[in-house]
VEXDREN-2710 file (C-alpha; in Angstrom, 1 decimal):
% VEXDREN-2710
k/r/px/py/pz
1/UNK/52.2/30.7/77.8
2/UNK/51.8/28.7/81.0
3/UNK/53.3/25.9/79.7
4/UNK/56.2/27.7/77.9
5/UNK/56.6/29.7/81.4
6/UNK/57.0/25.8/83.6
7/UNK/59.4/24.7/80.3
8/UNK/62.3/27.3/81.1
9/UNK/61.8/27.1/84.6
10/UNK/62.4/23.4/85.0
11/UNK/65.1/23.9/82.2
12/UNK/66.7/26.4/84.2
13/UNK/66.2/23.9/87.6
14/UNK/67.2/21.3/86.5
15/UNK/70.4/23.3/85.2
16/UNK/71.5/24.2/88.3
17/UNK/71.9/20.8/89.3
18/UNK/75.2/20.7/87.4
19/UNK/77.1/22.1/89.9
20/UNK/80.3/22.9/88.1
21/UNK/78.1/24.2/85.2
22/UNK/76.4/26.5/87.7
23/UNK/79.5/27.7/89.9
24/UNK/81.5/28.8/86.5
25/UNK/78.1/30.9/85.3
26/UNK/77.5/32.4/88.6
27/UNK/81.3/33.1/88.5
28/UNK/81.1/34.5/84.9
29/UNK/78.0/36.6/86.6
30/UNK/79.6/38.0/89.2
31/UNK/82.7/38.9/86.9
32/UNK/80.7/40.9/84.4
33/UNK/78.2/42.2/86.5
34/UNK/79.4/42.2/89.8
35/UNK/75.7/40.9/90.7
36/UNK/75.5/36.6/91.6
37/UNK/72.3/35.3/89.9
38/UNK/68.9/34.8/92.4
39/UNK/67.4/31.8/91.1
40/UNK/64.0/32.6/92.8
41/UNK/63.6/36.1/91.4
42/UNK/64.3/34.8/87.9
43/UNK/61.8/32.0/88.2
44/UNK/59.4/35.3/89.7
45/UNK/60.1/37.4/86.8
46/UNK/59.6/34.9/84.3
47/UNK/56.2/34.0/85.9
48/UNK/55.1/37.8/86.2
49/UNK/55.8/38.1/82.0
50/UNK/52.1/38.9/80.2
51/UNK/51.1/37.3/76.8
52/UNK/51.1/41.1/76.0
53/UNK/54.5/41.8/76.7
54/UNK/55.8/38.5/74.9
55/UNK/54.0/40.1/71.9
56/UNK/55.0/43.6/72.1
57/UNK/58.3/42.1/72.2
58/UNK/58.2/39.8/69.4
59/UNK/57.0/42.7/67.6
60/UNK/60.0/44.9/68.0
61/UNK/62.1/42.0/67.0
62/UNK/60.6/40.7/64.0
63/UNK/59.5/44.3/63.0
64/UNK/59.9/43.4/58.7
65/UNK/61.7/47.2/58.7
66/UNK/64.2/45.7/60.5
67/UNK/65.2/42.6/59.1
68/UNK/67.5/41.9/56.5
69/UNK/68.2/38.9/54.1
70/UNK/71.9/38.3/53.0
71/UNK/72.0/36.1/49.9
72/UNK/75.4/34.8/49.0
73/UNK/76.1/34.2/45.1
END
């Protein structure tokens, strides 16, 4: 988890380095949210998510009572 945790955040550093990719996200942000994006307390609240919570989560997701297989003929 450690390691997954530094892989997004130097994915999402080294993503803001694109300036023009950044300025139209923060713009699309600000448009549908009316928030701008805090780079520091994203990188915080991905650093404060538990193993536990990652699995609680990828239990709701994957729950097999909720997923469905489509099978074109």
């Amino acid at each position: 988890l450690r390691t997954a945790k530094a892989q997004i955040c130097g994915q999402i550093g080294i993503s803001c380095d694109n300036s023009e990719a950044f300025a139209v996200a923060m713009a699309k942000q600000y448009a549908h949210f009316g928030t701008q994006r805090d780079m520091q307390r994203i990188m915080e609240g991905i650093q404060t998510v538990s193993a536990t919570e990652l699995q609680d989560l990828a239990r709701t997701i994957y729950d097999p009572d909720g997923l469905y297989t489509l099978i074109y003929r």
